[in-house]
mmCIF file as Biopython writes it, N, C-alpha, C and O atoms, coordinates in Angstrom:
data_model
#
loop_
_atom_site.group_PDB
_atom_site.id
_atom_site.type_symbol
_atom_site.label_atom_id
_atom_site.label_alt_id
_atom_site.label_comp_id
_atom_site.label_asym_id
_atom_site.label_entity_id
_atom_site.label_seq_id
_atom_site.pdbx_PDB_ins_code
_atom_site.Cartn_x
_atom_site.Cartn_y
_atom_site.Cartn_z
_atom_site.occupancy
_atom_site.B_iso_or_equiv
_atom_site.auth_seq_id
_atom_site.auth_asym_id
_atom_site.pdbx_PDB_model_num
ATOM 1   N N  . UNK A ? 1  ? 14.833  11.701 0.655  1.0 0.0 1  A 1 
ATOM 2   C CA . UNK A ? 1  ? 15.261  11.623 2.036  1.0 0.0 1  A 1 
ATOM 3   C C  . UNK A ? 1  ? 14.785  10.300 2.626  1.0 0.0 1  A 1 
ATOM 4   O O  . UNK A ? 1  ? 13.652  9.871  2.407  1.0 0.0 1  A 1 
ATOM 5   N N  . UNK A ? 2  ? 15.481  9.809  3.211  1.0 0.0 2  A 1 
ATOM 6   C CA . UNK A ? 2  ? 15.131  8.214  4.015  1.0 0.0 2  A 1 
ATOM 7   C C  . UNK A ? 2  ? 14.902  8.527  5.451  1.0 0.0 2  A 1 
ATOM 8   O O  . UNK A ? 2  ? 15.678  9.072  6.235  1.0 0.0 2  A 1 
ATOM 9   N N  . UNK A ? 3  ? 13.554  8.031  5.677  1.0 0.0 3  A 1 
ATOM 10  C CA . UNK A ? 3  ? 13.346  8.494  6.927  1.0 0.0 3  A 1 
ATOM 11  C C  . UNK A ? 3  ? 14.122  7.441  8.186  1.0 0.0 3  A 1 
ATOM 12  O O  . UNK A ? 3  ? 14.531  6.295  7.999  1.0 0.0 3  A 1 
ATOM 13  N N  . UNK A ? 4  ? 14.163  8.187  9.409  1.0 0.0 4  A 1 
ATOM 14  C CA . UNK A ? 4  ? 15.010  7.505  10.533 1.0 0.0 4  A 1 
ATOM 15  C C  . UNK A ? 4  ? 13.570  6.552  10.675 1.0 0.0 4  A 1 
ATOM 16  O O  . UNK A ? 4  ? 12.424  6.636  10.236 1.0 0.0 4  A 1 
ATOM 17  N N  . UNK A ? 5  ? 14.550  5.334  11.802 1.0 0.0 5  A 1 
ATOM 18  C CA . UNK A ? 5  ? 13.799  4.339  12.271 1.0 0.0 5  A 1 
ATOM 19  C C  . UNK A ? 5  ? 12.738  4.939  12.922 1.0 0.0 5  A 1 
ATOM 20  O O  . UNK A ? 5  ? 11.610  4.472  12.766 1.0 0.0 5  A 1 
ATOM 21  N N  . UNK A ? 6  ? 12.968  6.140  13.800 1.0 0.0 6  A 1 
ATOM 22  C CA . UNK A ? 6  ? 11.547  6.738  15.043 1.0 0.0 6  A 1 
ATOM 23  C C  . UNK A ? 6  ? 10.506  7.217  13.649 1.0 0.0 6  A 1 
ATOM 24  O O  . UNK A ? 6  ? 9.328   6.886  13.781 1.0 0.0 6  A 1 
ATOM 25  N N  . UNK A ? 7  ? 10.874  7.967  12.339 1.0 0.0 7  A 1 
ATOM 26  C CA . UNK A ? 7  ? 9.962   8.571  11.863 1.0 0.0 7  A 1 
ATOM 27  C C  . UNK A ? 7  ? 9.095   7.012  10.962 1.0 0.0 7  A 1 
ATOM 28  O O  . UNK A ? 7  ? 7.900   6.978  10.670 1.0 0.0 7  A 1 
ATOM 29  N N  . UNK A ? 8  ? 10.085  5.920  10.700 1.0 0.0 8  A 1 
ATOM 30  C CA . UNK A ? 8  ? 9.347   5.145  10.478 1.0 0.0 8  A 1 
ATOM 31  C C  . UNK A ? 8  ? 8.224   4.598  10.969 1.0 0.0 8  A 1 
ATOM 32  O O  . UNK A ? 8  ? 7.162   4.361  10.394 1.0 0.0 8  A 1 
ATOM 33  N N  . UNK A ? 9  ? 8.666   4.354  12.482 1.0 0.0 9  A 1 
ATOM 34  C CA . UNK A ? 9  ? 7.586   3.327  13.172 1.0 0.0 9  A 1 
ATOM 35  C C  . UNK A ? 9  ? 6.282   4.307  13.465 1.0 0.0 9  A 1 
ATOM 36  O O  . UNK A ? 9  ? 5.109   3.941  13.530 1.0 0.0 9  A 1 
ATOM 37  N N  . UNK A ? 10 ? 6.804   5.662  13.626 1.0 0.0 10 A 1 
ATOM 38  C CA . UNK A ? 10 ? 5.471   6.782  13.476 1.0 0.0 10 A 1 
ATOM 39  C C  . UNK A ? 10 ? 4.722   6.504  12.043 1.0 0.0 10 A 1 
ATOM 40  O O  . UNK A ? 10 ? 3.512   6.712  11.966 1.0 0.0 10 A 1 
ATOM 41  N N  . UNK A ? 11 ? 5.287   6.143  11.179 1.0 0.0 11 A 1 
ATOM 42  C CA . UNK A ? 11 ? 4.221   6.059  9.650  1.0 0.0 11 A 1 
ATOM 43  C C  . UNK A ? 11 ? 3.829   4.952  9.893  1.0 0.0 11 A 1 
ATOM 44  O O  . UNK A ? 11 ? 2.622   4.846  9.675  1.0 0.0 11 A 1 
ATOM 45  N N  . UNK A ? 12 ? 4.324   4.013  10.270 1.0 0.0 12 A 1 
ATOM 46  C CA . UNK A ? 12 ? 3.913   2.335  10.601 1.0 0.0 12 A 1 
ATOM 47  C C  . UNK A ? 12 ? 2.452   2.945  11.454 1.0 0.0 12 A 1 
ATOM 48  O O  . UNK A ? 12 ? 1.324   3.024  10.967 1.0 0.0 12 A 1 
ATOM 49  N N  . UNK A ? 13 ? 2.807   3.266  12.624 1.0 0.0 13 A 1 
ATOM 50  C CA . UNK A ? 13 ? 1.511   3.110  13.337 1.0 0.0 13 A 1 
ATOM 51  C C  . UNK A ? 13 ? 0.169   4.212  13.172 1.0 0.0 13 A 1 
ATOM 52  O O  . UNK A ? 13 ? -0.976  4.132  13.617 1.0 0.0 13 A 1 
ATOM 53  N N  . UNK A ? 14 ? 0.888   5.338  12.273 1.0 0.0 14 A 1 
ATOM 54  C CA . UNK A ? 14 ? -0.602  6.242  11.699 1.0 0.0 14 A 1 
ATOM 55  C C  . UNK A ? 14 ? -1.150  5.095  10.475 1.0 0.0 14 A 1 
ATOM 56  O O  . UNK A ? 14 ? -2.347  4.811  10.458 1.0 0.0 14 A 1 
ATOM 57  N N  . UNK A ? 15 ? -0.372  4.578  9.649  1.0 0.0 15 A 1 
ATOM 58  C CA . UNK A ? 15 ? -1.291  3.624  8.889  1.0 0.0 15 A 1 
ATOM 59  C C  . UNK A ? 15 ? -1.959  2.772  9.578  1.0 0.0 15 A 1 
ATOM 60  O O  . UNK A ? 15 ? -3.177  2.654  9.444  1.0 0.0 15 A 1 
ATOM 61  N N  . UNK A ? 16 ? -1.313  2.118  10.342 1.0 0.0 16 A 1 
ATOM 62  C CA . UNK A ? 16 ? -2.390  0.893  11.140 1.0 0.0 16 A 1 
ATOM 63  C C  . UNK A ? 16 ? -3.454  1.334  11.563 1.0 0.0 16 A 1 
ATOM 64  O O  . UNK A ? 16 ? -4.532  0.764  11.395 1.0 0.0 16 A 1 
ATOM 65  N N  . UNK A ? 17 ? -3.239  2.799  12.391 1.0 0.0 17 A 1 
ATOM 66  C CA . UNK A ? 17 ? -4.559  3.440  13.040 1.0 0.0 17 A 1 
ATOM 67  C C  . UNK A ? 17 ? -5.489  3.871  11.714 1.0 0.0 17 A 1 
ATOM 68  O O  . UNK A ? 17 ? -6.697  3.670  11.587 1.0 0.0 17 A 1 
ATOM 69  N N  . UNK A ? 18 ? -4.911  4.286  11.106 1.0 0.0 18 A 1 
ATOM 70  C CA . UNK A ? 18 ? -6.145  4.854  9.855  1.0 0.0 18 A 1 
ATOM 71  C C  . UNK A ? 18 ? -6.692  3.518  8.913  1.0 0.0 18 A 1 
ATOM 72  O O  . UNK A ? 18 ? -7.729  3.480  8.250  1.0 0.0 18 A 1 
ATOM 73  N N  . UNK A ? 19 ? -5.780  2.560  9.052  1.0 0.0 19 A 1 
ATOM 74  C CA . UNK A ? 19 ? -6.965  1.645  8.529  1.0 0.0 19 A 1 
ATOM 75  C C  . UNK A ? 19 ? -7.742  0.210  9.219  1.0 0.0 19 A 1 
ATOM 76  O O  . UNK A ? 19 ? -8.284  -0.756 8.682  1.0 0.0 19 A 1 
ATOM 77  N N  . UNK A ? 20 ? -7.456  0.667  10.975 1.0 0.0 20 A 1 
ATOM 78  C CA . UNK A ? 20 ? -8.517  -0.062 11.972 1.0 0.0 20 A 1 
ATOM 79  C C  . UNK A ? 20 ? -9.631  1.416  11.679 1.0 0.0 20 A 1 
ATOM 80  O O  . UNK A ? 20 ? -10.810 1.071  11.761 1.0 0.0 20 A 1 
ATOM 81  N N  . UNK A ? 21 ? -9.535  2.218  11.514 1.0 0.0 21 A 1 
ATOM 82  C CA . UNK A ? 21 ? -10.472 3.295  11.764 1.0 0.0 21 A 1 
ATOM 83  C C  . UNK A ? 21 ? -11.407 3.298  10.600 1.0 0.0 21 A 1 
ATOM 84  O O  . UNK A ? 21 ? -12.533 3.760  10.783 1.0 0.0 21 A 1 
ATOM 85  N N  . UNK A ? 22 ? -11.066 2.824  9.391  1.0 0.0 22 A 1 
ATOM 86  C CA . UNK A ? 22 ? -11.234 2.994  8.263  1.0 0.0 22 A 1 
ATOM 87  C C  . UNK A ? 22 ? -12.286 1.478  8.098  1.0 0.0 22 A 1 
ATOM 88  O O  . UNK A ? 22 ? -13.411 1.395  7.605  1.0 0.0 22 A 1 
ATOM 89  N N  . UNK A ? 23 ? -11.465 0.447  8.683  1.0 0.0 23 A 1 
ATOM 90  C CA . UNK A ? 23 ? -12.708 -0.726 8.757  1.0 0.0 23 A 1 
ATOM 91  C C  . UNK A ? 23 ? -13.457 -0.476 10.072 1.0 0.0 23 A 1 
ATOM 92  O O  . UNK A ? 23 ? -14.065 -1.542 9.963  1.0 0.0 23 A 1 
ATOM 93  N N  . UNK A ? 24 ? -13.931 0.022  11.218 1.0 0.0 24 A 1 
ATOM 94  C CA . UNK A ? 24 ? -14.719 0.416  12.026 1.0 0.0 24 A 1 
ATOM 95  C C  . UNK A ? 24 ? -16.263 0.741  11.568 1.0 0.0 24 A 1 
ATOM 96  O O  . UNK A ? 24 ? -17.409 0.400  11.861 1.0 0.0 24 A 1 
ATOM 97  N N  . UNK A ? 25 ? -15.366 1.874  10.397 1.0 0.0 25 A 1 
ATOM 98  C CA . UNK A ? 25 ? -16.680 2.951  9.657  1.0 0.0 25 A 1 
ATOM 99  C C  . UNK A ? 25 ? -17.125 2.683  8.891  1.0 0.0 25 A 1 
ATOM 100 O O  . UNK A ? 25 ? -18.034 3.339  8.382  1.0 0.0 25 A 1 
ATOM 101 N N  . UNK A ? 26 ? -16.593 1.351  8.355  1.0 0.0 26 A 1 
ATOM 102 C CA . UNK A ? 26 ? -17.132 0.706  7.114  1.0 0.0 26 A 1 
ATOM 103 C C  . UNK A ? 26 ? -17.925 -0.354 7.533  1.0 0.0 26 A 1 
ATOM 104 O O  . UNK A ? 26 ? -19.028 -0.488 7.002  1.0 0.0 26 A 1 
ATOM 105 N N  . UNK A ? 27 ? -17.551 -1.151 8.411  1.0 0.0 27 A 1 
ATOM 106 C CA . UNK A ? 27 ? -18.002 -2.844 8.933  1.0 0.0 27 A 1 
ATOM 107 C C  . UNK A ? 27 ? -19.356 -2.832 8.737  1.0 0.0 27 A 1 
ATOM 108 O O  . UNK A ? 27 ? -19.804 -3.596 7.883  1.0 0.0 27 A 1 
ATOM 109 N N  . UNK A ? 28 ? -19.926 -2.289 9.207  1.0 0.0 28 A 1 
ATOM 110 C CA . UNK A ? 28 ? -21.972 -1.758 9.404  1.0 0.0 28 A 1 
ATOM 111 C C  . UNK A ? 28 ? -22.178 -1.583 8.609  1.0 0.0 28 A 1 
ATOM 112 O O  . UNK A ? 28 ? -23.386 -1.776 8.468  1.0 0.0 28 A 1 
ATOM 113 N N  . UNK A ? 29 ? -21.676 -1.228 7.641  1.0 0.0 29 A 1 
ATOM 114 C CA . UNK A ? 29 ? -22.222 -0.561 6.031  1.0 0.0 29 A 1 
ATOM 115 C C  . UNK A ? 29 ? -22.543 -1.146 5.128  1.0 0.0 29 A 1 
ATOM 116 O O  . UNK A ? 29 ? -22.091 -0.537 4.158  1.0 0.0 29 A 1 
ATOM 117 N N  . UNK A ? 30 ? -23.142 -2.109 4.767  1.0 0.0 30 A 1 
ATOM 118 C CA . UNK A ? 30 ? -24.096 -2.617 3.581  1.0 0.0 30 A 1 
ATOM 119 C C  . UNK A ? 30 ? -23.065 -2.140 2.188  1.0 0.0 30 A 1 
ATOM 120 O O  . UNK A ? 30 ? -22.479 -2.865 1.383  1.0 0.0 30 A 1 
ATOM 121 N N  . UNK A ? 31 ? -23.116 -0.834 2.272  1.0 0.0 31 A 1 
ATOM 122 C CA . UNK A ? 31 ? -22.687 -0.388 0.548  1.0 0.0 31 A 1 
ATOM 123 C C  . UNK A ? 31 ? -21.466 -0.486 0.698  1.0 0.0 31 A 1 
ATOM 124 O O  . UNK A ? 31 ? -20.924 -0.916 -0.320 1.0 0.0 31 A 1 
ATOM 125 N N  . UNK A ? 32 ? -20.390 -0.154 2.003  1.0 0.0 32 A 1 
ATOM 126 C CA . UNK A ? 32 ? -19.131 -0.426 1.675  1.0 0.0 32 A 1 
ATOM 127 C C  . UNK A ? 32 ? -18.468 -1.296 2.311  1.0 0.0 32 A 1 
ATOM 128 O O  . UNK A ? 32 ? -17.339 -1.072 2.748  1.0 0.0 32 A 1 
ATOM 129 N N  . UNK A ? 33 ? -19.328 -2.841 2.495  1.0 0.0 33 A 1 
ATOM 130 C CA . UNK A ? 33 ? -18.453 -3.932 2.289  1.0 0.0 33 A 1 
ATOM 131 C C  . UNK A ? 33 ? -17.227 -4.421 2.384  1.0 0.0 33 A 1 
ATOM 132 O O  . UNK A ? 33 ? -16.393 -4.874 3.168  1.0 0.0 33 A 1 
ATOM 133 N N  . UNK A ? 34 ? -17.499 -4.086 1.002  1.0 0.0 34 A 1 
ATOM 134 C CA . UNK A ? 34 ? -16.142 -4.912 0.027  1.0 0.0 34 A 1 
ATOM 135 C C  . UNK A ? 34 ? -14.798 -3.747 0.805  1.0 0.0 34 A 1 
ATOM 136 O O  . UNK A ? 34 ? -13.688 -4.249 0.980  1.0 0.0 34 A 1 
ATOM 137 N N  . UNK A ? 35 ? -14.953 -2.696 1.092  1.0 0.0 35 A 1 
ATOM 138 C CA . UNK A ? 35 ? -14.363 -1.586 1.451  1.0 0.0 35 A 1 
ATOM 139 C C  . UNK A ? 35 ? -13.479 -2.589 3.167  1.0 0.0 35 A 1 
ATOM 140 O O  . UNK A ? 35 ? -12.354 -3.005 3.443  1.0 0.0 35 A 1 
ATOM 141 N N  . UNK A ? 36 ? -14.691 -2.553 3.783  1.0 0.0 36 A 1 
ATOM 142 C CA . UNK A ? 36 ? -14.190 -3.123 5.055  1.0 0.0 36 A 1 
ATOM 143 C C  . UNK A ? 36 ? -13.560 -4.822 4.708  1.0 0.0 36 A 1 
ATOM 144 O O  . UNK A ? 36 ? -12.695 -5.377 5.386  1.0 0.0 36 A 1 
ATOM 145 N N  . UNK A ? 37 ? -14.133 -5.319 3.698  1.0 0.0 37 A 1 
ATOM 146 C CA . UNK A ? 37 ? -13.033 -7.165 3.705  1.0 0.0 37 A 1 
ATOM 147 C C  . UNK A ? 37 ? -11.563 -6.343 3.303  1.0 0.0 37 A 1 
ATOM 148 O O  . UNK A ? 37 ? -10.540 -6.607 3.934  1.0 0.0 37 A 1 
ATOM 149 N N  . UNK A ? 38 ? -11.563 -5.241 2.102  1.0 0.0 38 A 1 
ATOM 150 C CA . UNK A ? 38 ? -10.037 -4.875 1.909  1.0 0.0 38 A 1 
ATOM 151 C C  . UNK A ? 38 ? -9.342  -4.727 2.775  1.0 0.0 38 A 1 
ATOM 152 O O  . UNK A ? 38 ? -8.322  -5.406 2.898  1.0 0.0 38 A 1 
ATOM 153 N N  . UNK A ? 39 ? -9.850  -3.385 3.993  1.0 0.0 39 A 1 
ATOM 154 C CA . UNK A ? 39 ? -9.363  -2.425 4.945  1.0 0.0 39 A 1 
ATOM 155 C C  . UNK A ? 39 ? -8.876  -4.217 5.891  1.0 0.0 39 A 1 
ATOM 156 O O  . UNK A ? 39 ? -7.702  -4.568 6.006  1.0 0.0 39 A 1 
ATOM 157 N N  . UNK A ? 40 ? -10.038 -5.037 6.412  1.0 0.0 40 A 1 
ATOM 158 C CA . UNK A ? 40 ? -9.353  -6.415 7.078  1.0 0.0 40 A 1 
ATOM 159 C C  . UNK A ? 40 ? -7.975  -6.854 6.491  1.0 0.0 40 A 1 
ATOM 160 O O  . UNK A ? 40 ? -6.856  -6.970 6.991  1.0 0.0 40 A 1 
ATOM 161 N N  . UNK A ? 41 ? -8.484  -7.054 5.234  1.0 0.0 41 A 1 
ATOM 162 C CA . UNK A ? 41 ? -6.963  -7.440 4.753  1.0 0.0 41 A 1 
ATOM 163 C C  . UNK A ? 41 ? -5.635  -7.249 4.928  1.0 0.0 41 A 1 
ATOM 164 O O  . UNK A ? 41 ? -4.752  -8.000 5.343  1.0 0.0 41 A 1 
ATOM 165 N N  . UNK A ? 42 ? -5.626  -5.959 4.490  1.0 0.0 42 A 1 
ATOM 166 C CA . UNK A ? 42 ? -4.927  -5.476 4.771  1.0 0.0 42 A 1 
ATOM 167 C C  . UNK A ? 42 ? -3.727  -4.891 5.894  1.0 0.0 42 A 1 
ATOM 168 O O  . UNK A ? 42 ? -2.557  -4.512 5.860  1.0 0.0 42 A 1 
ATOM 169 N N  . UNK A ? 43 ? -5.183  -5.144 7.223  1.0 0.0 43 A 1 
ATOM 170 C CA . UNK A ? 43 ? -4.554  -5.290 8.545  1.0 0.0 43 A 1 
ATOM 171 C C  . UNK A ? 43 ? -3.978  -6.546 8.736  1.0 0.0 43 A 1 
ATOM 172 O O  . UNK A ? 43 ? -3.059  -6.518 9.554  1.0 0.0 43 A 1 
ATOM 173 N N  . UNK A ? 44 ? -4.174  -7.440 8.339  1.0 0.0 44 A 1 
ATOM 174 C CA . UNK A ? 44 ? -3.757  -8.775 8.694  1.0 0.0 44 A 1 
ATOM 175 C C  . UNK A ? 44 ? -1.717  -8.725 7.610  1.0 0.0 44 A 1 
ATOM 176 O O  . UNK A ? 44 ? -0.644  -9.240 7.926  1.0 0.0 44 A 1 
ATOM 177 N N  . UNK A ? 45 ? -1.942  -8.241 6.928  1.0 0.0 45 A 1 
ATOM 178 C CA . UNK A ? 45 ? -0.671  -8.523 6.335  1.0 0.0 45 A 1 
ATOM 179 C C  . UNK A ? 45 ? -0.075  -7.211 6.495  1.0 0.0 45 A 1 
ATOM 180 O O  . UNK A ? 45 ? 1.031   -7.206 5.955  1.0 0.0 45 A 1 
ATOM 181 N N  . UNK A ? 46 ? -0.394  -5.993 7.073  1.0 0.0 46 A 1 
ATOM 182 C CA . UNK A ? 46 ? 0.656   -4.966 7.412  1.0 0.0 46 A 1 
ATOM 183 C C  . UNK A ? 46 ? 2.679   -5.352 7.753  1.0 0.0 46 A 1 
ATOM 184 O O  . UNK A ? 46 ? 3.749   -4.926 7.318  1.0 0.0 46 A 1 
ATOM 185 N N  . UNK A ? 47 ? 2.204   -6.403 8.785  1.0 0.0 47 A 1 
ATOM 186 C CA . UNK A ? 47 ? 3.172   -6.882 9.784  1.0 0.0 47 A 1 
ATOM 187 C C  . UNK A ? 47 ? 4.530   -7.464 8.205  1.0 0.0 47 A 1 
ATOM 188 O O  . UNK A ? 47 ? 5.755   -7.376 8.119  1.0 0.0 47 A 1 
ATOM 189 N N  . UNK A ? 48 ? 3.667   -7.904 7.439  1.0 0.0 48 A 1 
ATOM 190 C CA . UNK A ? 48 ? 4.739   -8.477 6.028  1.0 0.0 48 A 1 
ATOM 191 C C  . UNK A ? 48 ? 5.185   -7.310 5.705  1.0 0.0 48 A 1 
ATOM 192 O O  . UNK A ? 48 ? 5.710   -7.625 4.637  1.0 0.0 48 A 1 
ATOM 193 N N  . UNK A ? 49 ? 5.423   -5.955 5.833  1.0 0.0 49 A 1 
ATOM 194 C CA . UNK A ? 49 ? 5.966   -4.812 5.415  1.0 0.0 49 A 1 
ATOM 195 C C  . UNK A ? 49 ? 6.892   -3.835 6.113  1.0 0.0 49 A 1 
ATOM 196 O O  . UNK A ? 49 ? 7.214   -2.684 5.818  1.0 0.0 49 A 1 
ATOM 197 N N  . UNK A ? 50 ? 7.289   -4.769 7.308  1.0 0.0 50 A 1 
ATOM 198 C CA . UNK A ? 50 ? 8.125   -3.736 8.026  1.0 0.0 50 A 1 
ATOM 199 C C  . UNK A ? 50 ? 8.512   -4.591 9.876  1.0 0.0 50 A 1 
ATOM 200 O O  . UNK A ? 50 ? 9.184   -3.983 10.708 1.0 0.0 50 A 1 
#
């Protein structure tokens, strides 16, 4: 099934929110790092996917 444009931009913006949320909980964290440079990354090039 191909989702409509409204159910798209709803998956667009639960990902964005879950992975600003995801580097938040990580940033402070010593052990997961590398976790929060990905989760950055990743926010920065979302916008190349849609």
């Amino acid at each position: 099934k191909r989702l409509s444009l409204n159910e798209y931009c709803i998956l667009c913006a639960n990902i964005k929110i879950f992975l600003r949320t995801l580097f938040f909980r990580t940033k402070d964290d010593h052990n997961l790092a590398f976790t929060a440079r990905k989760t950055e990354k990743m926010l920065k090039e979302l916008p190349n996917y849609y």
